[in-house]
C-alpha positions in Angstrom: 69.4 8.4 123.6 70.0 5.0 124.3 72.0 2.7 122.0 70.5 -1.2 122.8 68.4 -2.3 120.8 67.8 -6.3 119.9 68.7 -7.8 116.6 66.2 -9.2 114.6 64.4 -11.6 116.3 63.4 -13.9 112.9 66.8 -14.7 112.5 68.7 -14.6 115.6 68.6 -18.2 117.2 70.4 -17.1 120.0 68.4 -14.3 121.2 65.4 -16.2 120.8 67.0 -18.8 122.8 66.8 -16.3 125.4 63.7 -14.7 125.3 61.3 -17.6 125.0 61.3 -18.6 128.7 60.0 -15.3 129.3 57.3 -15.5 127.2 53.7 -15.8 128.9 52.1 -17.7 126.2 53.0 -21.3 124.6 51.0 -21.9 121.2 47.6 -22.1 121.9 47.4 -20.2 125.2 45.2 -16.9 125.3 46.0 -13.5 127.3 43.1 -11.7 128.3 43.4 -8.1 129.4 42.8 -7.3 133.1 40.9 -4.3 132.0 38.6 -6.4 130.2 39.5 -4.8 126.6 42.2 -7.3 124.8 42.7 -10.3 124.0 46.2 -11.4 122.7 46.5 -15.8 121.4 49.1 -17.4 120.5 48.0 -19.5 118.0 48.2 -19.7 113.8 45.4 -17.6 111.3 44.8 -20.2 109.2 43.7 -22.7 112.5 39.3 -22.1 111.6 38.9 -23.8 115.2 41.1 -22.4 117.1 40.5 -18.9 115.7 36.4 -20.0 116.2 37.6 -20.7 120.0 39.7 -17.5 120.5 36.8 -15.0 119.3 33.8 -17.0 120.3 30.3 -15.1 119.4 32.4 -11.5 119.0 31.8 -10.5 115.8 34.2 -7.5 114.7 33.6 -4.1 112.4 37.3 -3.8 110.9 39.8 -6.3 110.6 43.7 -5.0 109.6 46.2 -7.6 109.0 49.7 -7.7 108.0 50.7 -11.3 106.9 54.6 -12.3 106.3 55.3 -11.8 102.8 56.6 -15.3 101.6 56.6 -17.2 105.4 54.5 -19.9 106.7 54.9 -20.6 110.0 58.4 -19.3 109.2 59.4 -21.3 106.5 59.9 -19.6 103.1 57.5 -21.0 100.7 56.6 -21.1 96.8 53.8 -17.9 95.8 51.0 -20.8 95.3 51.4 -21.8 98.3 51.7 -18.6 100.2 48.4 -17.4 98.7 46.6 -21.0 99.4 47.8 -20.0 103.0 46.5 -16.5 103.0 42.8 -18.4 101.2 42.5 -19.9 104.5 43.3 -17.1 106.6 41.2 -14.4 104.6 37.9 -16.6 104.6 38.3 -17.1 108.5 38.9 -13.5 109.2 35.7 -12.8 106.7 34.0 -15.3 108.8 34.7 -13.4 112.3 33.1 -10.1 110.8 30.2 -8.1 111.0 27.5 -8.1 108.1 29.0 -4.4 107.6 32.4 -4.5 107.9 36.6 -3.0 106.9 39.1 -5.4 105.7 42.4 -4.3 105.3 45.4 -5.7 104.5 49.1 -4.3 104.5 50.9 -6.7 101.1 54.2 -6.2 99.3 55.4 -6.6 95.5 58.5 -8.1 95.4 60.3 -6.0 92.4 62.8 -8.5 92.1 60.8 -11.4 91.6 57.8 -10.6 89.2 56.2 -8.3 92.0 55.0 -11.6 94.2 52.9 -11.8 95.8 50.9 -8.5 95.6 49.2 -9.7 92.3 48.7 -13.6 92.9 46.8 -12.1 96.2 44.6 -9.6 94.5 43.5 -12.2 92.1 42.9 -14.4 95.1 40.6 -12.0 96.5 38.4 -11.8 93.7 36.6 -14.6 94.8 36.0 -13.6 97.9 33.0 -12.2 99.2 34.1 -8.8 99.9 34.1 -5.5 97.7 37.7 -3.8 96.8 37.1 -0.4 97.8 40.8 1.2 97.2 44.2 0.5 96.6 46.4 2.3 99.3 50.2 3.0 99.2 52.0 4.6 102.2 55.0 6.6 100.8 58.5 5.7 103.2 60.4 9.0 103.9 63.4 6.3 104.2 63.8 3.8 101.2 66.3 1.7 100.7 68.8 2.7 97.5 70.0 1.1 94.4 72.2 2.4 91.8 70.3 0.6 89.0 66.8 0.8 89.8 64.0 3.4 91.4 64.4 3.7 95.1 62.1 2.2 96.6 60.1 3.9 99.1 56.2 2.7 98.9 54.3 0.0 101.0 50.9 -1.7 99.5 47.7 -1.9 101.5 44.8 -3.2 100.0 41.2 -2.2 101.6 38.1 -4.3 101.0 34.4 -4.0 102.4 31.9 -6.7 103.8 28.4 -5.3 103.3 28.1 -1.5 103.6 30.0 -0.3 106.7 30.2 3.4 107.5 34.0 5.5 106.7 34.3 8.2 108.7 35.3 11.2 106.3 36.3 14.1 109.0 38.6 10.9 110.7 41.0 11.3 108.1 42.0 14.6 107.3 45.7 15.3 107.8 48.5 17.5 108.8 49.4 18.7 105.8 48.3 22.2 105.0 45.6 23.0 102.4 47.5 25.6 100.6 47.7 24.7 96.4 45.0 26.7 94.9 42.9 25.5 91.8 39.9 24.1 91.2 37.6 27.3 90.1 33.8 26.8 90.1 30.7 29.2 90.1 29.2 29.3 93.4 25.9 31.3 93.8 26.8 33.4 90.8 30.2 34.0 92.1 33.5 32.0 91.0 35.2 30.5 93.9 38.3 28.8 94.3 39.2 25.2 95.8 40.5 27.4 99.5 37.4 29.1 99.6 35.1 26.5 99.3 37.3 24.0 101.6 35.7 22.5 104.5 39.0 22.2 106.7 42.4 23.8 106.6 44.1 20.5 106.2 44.4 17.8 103.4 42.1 14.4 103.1 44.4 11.8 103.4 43.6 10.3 99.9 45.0 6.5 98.8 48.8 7.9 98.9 49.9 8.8 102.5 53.2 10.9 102.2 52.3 12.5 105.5 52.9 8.9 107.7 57.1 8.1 108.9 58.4 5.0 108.5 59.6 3.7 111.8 62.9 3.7 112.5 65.4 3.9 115.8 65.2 7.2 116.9 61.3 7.2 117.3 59.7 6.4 120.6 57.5 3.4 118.7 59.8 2.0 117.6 60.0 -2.1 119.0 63.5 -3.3 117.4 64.0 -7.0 117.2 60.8 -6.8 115.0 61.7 -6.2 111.6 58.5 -5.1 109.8 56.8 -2.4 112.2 53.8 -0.4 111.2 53.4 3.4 111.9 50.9 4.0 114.5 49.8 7.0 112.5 49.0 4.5 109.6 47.0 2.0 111.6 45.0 5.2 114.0 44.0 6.6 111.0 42.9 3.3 109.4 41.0 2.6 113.4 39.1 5.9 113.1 37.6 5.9 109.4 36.7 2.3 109.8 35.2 1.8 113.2 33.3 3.4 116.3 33.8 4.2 119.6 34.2 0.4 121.4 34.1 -1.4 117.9 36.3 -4.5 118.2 39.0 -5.2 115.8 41.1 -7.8 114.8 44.6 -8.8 113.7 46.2 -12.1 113.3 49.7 -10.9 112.7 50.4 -8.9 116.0 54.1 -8.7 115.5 55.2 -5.3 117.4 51.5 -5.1 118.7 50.6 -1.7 117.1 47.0 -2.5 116.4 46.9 -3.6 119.8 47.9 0.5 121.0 46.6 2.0 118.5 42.7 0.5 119.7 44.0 0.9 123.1 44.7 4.9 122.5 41.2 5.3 120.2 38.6 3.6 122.6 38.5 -0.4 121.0 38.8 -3.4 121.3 41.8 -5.7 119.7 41.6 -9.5 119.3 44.9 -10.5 118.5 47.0 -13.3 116.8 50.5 -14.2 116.5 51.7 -17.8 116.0 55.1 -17.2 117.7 55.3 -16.2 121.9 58.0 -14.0 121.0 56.2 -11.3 119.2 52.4 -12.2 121.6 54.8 -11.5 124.6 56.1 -8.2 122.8 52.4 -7.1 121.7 51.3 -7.6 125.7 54.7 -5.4 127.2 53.9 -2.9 124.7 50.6 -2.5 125.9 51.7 -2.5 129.9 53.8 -0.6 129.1 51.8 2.5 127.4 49.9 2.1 130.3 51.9 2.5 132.6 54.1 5.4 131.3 52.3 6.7 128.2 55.1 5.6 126.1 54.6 4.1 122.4 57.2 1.7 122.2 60.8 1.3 123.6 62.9 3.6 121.1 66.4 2.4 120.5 65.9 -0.5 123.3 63.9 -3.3 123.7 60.9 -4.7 125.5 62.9 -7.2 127.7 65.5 -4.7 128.6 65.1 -5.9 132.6 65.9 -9.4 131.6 68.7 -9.3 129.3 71.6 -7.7 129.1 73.5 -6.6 125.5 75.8 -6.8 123.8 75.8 -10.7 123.9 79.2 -12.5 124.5 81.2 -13.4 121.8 80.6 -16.7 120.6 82.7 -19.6 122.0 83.6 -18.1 125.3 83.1 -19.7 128.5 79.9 -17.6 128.6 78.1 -19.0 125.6 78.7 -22.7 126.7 74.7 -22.2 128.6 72.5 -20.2 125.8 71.9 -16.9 127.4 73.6 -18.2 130.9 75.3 -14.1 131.5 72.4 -12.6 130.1 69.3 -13.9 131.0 68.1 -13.4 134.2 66.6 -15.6 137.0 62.9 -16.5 136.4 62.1 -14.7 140.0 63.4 -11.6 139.6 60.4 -11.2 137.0 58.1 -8.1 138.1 55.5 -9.6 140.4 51.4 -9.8 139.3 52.6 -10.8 135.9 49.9 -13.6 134.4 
């Protein structure tokens, strides 16, 4: 396996440095898919116009977003303000759906710091004009530890409806074997247990997932440099019990662009967001890339693995005197038929 993977690209000036001349998009651009699918914009979720501009008449059946938990427009901020952000951002996304629609939305709980913003958020939503329909937590196989304090090991997503859309039951069953028995009731005369009477030889996924990997290095979706990457299992099976066949769906925090796949690999549509070209330029690789060798994500490399070379030079070496001068690449030597 290959061992180069990008630092964080939040908090690596230098890298960024680097990167950002090869990004396609400057804020406010659009990418539209040559197949006629995607859209990709780099522009900010709380912008009503320029959100208005990017999705035009489209109206979408499930929208999945995964803000920053205490950033705006990467600046740490106060919880009042975050959640006066996210007001904006939730009534524009409501706005862009369907009369029957899926709202979900991935949010932590700090456990350090009163559980912001998870409950400030929730409150938020109240007055919005959308029903909570469940209360979701995805079990991490790979928590971080402490030595005074539960590990913790769970991620919070929050799911809302618009009107009555349809959930698709048989979408979500799992992997996991149906094998505890229980449950005895009298059938027909006859007392059956919970096997006998099962529909499927699997699980329903119910509102804790311990069935879904956290991402990490050694799996082929993984996109390093980004720093809080879904599962694609998590967000396929969220795609499948929420929408149809060609639905369009939306996300205006692209990041590692795995809404974007997963629609790609289930038959939608994705309109996506991301207010920095670094992560709207990772989104749209991913994507060429799936198509173009079937692969999820990059494993323990990167996305811009043809452009720049790591480990970086030590700093203050005749090498670092031009930001990413023994690095980066020429501008030409870019694949061809690139937009």
């Amino acid at each position: 396996m290959k061992n180069n993977p990008l630092p964080r690209l939040d908090t690596s000036s230098e890298i960024r440095e680097m990167i950002l001349p090869l990004c396609r998009l400057k804020p406010g651009e659009i990418w539209t898919d040559p197949a006629g699918k995607h859209k990709v914009a780099c522009i900010d979720a709380a912008d009503g116009g320029a959100i208005e501009s990017f999705m035009g008449r489209e109206r979408v059946r499930l929208a999945i977003h995964d803000p920053p938990y205490n950033q705006i427009a990467f600046q740490e901020r106060g919880v009042s303000e975050f959640i006066d952000w996210c007001r904006r951002w939730v009534e524009i996304s409501i706005e862009a759906m369907d009369h029957d629609g899926s709202f979900y939305v991935w949010l932590g709980a700090d456990q350090n710091d009163g559980f912001q913003p998870l409950p400030d958020f929730m409150l938020m939503m109240r007055g919005q004009p959308l029903k909570p329909r469940s209360f979701i937590t995805l079990r991490n196989q790979r928590g971080y530890g402490t030595q005074k304090n539960w590990m913790a090991v769970r991620q919070e997503l929050l799911y809302y409806v618009k009107g009555n859309p349809p959930f698709n039951v048989e979408a979500e069953y799992t992997d996991i074997p149906k094998i505890l028995r229980g449950y005895y009731k009298e059938v027909d005369g006859a007392l059956t247990e919970n096997l006998e009477r099962s529909k499927a030889d699997t699980i329903r996924a119910g509102n804790v997932w311990i069935d879904v990997q956290q991402v990490f290095y050694r799996m082929e979706e993984n996109v390093s440099g980004c720093y809080a990457q879904k599962p694609l299992k998590a967000l396929e099976r969220i795609i499948k019990a929420s929408s149809g066949a060609g639905d369009l769906v939306i996300d205006f925090f692209a990041h590692s662009g795995t809404t974007l796949i997963a629609a790609e690999r289930l038959g939608r549509r994705c309109y996506t967001t991301d207010i920095d070209p670094l992560y709207c330029e990772i989104a749209i690789r991913r994507l060429e890339q799936y198509r173009n060798t079937g692969r999820l994500g990059w494993q323990n490399g990167h996305p811009f693995e043809r452009e720049i070379t790591l480990p970086l030079p030590r700093a203050g070496t005749a090498e670092t005197k031009r930001p990413g001068a023994s690095a980066l690449r020429a501008a030409s030597k870019i694949d061809a038929g690139r937009d």
